[in-house]
C-alpha positions as CSV (number, residue, x, y, z in Angstrom):
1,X,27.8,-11.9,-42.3
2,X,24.1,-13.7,-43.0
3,X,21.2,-11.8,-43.5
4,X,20.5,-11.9,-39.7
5,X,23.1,-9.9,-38.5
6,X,23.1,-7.5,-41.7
7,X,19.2,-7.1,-40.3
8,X,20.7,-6.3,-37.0
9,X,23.2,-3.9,-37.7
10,X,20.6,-1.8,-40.2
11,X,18.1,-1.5,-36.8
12,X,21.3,-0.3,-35.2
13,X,21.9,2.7,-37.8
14,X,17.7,2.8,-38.1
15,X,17.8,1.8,-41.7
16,X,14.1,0.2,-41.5
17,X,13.8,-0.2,-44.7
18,X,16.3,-2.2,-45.3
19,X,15.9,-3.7,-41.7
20,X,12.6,-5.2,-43.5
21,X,14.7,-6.4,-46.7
22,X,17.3,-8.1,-45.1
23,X,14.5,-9.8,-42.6
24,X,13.0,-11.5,-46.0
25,X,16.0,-12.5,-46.7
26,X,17.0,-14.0,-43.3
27,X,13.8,-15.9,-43.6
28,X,14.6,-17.6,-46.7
29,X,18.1,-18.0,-47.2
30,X,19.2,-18.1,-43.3
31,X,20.4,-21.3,-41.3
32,X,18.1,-22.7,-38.6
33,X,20.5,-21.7,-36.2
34,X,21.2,-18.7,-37.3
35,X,17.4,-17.8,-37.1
36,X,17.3,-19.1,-33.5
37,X,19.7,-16.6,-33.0
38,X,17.8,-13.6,-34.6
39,X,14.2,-14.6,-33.2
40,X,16.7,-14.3,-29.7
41,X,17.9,-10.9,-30.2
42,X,15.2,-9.7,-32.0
43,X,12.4,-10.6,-29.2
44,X,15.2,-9.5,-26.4
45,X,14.5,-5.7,-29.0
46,X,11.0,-5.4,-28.9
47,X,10.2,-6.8,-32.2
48,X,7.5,-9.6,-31.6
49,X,6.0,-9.7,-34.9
50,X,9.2,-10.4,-36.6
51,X,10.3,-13.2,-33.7
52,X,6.5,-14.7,-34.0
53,X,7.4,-15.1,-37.7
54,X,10.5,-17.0,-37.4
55,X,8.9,-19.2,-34.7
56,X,6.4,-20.1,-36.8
57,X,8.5,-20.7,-39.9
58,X,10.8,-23.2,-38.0
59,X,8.0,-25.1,-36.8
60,X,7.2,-25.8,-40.1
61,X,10.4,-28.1,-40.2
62,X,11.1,-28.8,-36.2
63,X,7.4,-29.4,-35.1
64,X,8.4,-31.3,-32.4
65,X,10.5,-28.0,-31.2
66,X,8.2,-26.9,-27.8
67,X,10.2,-24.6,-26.8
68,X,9.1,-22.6,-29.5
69,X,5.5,-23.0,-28.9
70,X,6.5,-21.4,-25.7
71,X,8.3,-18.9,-27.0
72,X,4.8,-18.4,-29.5
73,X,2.9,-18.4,-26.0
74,X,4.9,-15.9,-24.6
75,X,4.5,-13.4,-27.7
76,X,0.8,-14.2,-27.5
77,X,0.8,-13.1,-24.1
78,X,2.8,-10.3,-24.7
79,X,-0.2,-9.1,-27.3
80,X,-3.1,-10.1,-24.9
81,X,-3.9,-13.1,-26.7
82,X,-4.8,-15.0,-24.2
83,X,-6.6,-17.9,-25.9
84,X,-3.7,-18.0,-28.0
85,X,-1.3,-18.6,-25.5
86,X,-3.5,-21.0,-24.0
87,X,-3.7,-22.7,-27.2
88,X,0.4,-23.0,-27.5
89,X,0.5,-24.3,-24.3
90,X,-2.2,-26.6,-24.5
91,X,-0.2,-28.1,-27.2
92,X,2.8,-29.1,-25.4
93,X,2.3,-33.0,-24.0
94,X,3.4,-34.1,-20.5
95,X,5.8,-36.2,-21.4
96,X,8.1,-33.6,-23.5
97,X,11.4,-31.8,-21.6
98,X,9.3,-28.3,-21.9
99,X,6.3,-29.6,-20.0
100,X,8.2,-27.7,-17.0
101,X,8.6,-24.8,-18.7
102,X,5.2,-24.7,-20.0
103,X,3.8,-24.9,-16.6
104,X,5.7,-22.2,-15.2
105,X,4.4,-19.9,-18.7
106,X,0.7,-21.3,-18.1
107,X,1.3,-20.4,-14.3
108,X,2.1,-16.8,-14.8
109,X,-0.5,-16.6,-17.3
110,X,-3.1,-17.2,-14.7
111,X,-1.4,-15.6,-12.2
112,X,-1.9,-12.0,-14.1
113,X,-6.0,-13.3,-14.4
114,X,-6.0,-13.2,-9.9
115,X,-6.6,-17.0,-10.6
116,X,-3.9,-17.8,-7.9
117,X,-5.0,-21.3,-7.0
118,X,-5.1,-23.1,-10.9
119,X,-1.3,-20.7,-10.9
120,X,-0.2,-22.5,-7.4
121,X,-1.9,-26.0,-9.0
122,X,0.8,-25.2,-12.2
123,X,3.9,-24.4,-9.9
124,X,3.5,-27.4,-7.6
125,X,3.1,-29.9,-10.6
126,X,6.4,-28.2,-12.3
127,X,8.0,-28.7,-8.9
128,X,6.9,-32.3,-8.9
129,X,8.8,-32.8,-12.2
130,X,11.8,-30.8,-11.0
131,X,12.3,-30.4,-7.9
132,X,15.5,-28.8,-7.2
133,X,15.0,-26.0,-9.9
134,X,15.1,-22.3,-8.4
135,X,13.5,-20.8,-10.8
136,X,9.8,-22.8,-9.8
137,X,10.9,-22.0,-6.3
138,X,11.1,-18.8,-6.9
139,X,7.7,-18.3,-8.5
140,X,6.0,-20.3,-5.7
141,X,7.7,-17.7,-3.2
142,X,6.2,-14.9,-5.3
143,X,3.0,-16.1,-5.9
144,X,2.8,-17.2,-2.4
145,X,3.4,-13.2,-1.4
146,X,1.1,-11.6,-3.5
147,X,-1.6,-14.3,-2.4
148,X,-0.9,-13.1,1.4
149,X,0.2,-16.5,2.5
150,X,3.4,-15.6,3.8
151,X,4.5,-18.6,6.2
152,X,4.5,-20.5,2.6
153,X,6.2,-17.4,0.8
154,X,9.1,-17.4,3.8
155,X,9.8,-21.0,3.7
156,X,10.6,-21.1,-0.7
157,X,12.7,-17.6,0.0
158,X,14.4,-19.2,2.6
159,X,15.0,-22.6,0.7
160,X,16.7,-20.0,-2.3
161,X,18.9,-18.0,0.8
162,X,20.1,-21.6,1.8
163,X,21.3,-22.3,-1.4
164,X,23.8,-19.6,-1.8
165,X,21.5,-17.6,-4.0
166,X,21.2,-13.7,-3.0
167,X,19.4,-12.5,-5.7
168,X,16.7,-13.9,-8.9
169,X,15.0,-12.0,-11.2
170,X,16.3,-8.8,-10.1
171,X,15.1,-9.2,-6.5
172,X,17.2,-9.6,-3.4
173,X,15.5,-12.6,-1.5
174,X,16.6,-11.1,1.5
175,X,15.0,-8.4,0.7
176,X,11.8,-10.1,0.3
177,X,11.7,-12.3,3.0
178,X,12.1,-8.9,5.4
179,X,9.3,-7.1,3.4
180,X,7.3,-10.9,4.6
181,X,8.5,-10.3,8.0
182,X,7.2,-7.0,8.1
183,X,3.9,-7.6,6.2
184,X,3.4,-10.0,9.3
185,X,4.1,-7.3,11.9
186,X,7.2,-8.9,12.8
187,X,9.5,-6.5,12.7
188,X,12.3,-8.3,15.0
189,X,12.6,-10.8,12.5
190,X,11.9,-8.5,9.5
191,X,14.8,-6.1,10.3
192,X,18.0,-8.4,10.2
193,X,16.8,-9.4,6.4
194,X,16.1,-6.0,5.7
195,X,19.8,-4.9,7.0
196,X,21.6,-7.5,5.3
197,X,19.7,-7.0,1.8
198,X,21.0,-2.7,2.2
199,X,24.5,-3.7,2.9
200,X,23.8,-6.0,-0.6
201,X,21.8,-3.3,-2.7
202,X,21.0,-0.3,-1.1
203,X,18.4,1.3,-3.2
204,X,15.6,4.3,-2.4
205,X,12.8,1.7,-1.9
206,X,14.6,-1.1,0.5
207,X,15.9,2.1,2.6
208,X,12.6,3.4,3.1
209,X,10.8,-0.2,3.7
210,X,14.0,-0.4,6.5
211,X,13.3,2.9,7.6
212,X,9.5,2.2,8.0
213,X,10.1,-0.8,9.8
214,X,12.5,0.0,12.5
215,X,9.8,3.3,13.2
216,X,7.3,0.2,13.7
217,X,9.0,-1.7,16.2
218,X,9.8,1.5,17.9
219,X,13.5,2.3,17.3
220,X,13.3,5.7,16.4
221,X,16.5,7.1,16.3
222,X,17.5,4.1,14.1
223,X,14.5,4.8,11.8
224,X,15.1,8.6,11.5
225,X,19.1,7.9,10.9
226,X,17.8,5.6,7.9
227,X,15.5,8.1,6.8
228,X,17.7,10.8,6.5
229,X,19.9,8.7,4.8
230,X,16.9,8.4,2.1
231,X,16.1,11.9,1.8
232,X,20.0,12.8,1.0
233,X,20.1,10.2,-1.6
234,X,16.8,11.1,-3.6
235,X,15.0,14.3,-1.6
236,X,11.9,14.4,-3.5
237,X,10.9,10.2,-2.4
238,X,8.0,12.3,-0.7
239,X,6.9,8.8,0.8
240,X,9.6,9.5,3.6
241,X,8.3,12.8,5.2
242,X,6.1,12.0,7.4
243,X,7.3,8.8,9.1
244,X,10.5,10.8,9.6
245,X,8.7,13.8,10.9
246,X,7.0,10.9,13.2
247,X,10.5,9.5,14.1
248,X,11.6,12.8,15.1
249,X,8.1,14.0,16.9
250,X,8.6,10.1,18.9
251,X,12.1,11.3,20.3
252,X,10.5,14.6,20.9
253,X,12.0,16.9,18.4
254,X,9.3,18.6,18.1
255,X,10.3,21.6,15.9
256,X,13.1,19.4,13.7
257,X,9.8,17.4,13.1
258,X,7.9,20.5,11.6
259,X,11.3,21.3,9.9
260,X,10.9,18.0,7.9
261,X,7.1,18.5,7.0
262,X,7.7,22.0,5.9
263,X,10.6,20.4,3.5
264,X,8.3,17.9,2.0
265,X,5.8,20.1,1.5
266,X,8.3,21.8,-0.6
267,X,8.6,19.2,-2.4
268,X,5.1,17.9,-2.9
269,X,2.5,20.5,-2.0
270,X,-0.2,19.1,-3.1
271,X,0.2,16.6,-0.2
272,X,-3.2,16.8,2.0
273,X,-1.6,14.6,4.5
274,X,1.5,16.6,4.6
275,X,-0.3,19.6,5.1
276,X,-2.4,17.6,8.1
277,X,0.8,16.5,9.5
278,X,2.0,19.9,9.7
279,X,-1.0,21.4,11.4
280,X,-1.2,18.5,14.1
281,X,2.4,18.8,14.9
282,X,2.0,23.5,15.0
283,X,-0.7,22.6,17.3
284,X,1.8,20.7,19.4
285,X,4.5,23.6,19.2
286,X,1.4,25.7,20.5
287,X,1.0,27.8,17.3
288,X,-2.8,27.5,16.4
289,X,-2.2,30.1,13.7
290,X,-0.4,28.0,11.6
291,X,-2.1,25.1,12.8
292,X,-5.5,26.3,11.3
293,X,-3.7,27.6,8.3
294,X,-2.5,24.1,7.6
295,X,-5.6,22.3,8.0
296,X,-7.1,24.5,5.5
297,X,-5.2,24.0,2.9
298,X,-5.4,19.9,3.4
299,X,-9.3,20.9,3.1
300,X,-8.4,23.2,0.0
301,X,-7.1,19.4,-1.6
302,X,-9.3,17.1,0.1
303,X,-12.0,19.1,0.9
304,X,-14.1,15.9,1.7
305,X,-11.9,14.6,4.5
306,X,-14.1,14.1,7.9
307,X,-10.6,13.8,9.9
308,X,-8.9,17.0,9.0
309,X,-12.5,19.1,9.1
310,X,-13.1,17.6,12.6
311,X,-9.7,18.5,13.9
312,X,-10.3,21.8,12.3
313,X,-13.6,22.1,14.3
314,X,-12.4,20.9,17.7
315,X,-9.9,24.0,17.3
316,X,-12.5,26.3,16.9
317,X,-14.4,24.9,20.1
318,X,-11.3,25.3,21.5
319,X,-10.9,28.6,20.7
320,X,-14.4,29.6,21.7
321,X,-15.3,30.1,18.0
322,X,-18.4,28.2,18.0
323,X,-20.4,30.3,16.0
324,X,-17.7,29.2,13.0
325,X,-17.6,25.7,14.3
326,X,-21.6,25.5,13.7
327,X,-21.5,26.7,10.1
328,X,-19.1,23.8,9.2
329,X,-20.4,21.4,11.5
330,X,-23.8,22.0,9.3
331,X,-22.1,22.0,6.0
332,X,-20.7,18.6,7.0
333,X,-24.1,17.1,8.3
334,X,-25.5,17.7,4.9
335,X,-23.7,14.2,4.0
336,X,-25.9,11.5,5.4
337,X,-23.3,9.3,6.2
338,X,-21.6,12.0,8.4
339,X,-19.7,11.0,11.4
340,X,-21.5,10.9,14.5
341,X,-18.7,12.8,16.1
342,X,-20.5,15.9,14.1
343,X,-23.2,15.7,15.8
344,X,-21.4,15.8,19.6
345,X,-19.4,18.7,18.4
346,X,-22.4,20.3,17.5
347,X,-23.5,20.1,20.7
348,X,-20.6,21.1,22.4
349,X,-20.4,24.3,19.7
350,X,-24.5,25.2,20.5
351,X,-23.6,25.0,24.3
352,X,-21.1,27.2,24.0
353,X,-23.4,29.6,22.2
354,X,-26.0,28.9,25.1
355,X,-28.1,27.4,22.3
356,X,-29.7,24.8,24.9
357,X,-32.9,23.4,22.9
358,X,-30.1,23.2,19.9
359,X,-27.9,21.3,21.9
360,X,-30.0,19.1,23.4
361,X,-31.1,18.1,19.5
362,X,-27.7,17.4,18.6
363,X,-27.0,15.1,22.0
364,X,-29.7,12.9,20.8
365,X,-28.8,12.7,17.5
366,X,-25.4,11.7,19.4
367,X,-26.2,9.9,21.7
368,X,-27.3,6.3,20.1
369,X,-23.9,6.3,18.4
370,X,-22.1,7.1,21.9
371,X,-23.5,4.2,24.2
372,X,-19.9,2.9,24.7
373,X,-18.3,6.1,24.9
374,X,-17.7,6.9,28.7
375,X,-16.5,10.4,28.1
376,X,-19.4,11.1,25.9
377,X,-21.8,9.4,28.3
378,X,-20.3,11.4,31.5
379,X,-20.6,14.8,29.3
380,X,-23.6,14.4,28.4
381,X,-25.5,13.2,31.8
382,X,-24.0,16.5,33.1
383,X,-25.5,18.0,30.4
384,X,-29.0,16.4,30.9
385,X,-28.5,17.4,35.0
386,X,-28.4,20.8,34.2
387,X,-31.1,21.0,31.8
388,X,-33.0,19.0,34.4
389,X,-33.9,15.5,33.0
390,X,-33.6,13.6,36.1
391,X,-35.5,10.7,34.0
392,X,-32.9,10.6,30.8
393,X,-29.8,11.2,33.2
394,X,-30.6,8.4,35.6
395,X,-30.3,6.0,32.5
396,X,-27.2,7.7,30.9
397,X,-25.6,7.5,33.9
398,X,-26.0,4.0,34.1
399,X,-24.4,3.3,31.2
400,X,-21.8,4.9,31.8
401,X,-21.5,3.2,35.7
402,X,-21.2,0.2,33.7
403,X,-17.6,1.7,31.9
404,X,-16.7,3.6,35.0
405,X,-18.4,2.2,37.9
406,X,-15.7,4.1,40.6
407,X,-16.4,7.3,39.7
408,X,-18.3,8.2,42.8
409,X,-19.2,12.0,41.3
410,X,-21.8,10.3,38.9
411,X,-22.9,7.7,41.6
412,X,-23.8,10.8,44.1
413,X,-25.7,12.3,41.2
414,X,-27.6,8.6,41.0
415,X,-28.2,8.8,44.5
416,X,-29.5,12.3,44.9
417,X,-31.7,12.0,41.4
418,X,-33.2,8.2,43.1
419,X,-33.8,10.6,46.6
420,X,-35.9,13.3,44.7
421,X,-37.8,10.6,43.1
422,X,-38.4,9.0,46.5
């Protein structure tokens, strides 16, 4: 047994010390090969000081040895030595067999910096060189993914798929070229990939992506059977709730639907969007008790979100509650960058209070925000017709005969405001 493997075996029984001794040893008394060997195991372990030793001591004696250069790269980049790795790859010529290899180490490098063109510029060069070699085919495929170009990304999956190869790097191309598919909103040709790479690996992630995807392209009953599916093998991959609430609510299961939201919140209740889904689909089921209770606590987590306090709000105007409805329509206006929809809610919520000078404050605030809004425009021109601006109705109006110019109601209005002017 050399020194090498003795080194081994002490790591094994956690003898460090003598891990350490029998390292020295390997260093000096060791064959080359033999140290190839250990630098192999030892970097596959963890140990990159150690490997970057050996590397280094066998350049001294096989200089012309890139591949360990490479390997010194690697180690480099491993520590966030960037320069240095730049340095060991800089120092492989074009004409050696590890120029390739290089290439595809320099390529990754950039690719980690979000310098995706000089990484594409690396790939295609090493794919010049070799051709035929999966590996740089592969890489192109990925980088081509992550840089959203996914016609490109498709095409070097596709070339790997047609080749016999299922699966590099721990990824199932199939798998990937669905998840492209998909990313491109086209789920009909997304889905066969997606089914084929299940029946190969089903795994949490690919059954949910599948699962997601046939809810997109509207097959809901496959996309809640696949969901369920997910939620039996690993219950708490909270991801899956809702969009199988949604597959459920889309088939009109109204109360399974709730069922599912009340189980992930079970799960993960400190979910505001879970606890948002919930309250949207009680309101559904016609209990506004719950309904309120829900949005609440989504405020209680996210007491900054403008969607869940404005549904919260158009359930108090709908309850009549508009003396409620005004206090956090005011608390919310004290952002700057409040929605506009505040300010028509606030209106609606002062009307109902019979607040008319307050309401007519907030339509204006509104109203600039609104000039494309025909149910807005039509609301408020009644509004204005009762309060009596003939002058501001006329024009409202008109805008909104420009949306809706049928609606004959609005056009008698225009008619009979124009014959009191005349």
């Amino acid at each position: 047994m050399n020194y090498g493997e003795q080194m081994i075996e002490a790591l094994q029984n956690n003898l460090l010390e003598e891990a350490e001794g029998y390292f020295l040893e390997a260093l000096e008394k060791d064959q080359p090969d033999e140290l190839y060997v250990l630098a192999d195991t030892l970097y596959q372990l963890g140990f990159l000081v150690e490997t970057k030793a050996i590397y280094e001591h066998l350049l001294i004696d096989f200089g012309h040895d890139d591949e360990l250069k490479i390997g010194l790269a690697e180690i480099a980049i491993e520590e966030d030595d960037i320069d240095g790795a730049m340095d060991w790859l800089a120092a492989i010529n074009e004409d050696s067999p590890a120029y390739p290899q290089a290439l595809l180490v320099s390529a990754d490098l950039y690719q980690v910096q979000g310098l995706y063109e000089v990484s594409e510029q690396k790939l295609l060069l090493a794919k010049e060189i070799l051709p035929e070699e999966p590996i740089l085919t592969f890489a192109l495929a990925e980088l081509y993914f992550v840089m959203g170009k996914y016609a490109q990304a498709i095409y070097n999956y596709q070339e790997l798929v047609d080749t016999g190869l299922n699966e590099m790097s721990g990824i199932f191309l199939e798998h990937r070229i669905g998840s492209v598919y998909s990313a491109l909103g086209d789920f009909d040709q997304a889905i066969p990939y997606l089914e084929r790479a299940e029946s190969q690996n089903e795994t949490t992630d690919l059954l949910f992506e599948l699962g997601f995807t046939y809810l997109q392209n509207k097959e809901y009953r496959r996309a809640s059977e696949t969901l369920f599916k997910l939620k039996e093998l690993d219950a708490s991959y909270t991801s899956l709730y809702p969009y199988l609430a949604k597959s459920l609510e889309e088939e009109n299961q109204l109360e399974r639907a709730s069922e599912v939201i009340r189980e992930g919140l079970r799960v993960d209740q400190y979910n505001p969007e879970l606890f948002y889904y919930a309250a949207n689909l009680s309101l559904k089921l016609n209990d506004e008790e719950q309904g309120e209770y829900y949005y609440q606590e989504s405020l209680i987590l996210n007491p900054d979100s403008e969607t869940v306090q404005l549904a919260l709000i158009n359930l108090l105007l709908k309850q009549g509650r508009f003396e409620e409805a005004v206090t956090k329509i005011e608390a919310a206006l004290e952002n700057e960058e409040a929605d506009p929809q505040f300010y028509w809610n606030l209106a609606l919520a002062e009307t109902g209070l019979e607040q008319y000078k307050n309401a007519t404050a907030a339509y204006e605030q509104a109203y600039p925000h609104f000039t494309g809004n025909k149910d807005f425009l039509r609301e408020y021109a009644l509004f204005l017709r009762e309060e009596g601006n003939l002058k501001l109705v006329q024009e409202v109006i008109e805008n909104y005969l420009k949306l809706e110019p049928s609606d004959e109601e609005m056009i008698g209005i225009v008619e009979e405001i124009n014959g009191d002017f005349n």
